[in-house]
N, C-alpha and C positions, 0 to 999 in steps of 0.2 A: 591519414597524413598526406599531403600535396608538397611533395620535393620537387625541385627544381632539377634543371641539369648539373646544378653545382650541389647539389644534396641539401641543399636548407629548407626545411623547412617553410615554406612560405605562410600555409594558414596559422601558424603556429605567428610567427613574425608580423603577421598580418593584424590579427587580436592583439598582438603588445602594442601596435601601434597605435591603434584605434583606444585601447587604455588608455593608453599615454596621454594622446590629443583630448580624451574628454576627461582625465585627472587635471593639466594644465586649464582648460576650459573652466572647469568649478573653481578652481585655483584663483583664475584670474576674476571672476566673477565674485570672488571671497574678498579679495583685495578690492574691487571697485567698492562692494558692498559695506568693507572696512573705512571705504576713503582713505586708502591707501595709496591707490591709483587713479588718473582721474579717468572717464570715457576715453579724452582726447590720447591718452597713455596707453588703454590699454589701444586703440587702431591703430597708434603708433607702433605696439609690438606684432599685433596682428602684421601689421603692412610689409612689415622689416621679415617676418618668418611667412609668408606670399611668395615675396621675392627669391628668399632663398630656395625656396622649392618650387618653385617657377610657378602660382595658381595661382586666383583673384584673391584677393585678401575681402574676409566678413567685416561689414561693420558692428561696432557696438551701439 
């Protein structure tokens, strides 16, 4: 286990994340593939969660 100075768990935290971002990933890939969403829609959410965490946003 890799705790932090505040006791959390990091690689523990670290794997939820990385789940997360490639559940959301199939997710949205599910919805393009529904035509649900269109390209332009999902770079649009891409762009928007970039900025929020301050990194380059991927094209679709």
């Amino acid at each position: 286990m890799d705790v932090n100075a505040d006791g959390e768990d990091t690689g523990s935290e670290r794997a939820e994340v990385h789940f997360l971002a490639a559940l959301v990933d199939e997710l949205m890939r599910k919805m393009m593939a529904a035509g649900v969403m269109t390209q332009a829609d999902l770079n649009e959410v891409e762009q928007a969660a970039a900025q929020r965490v301050g990194s380059a946003s991927r094209a679709w």
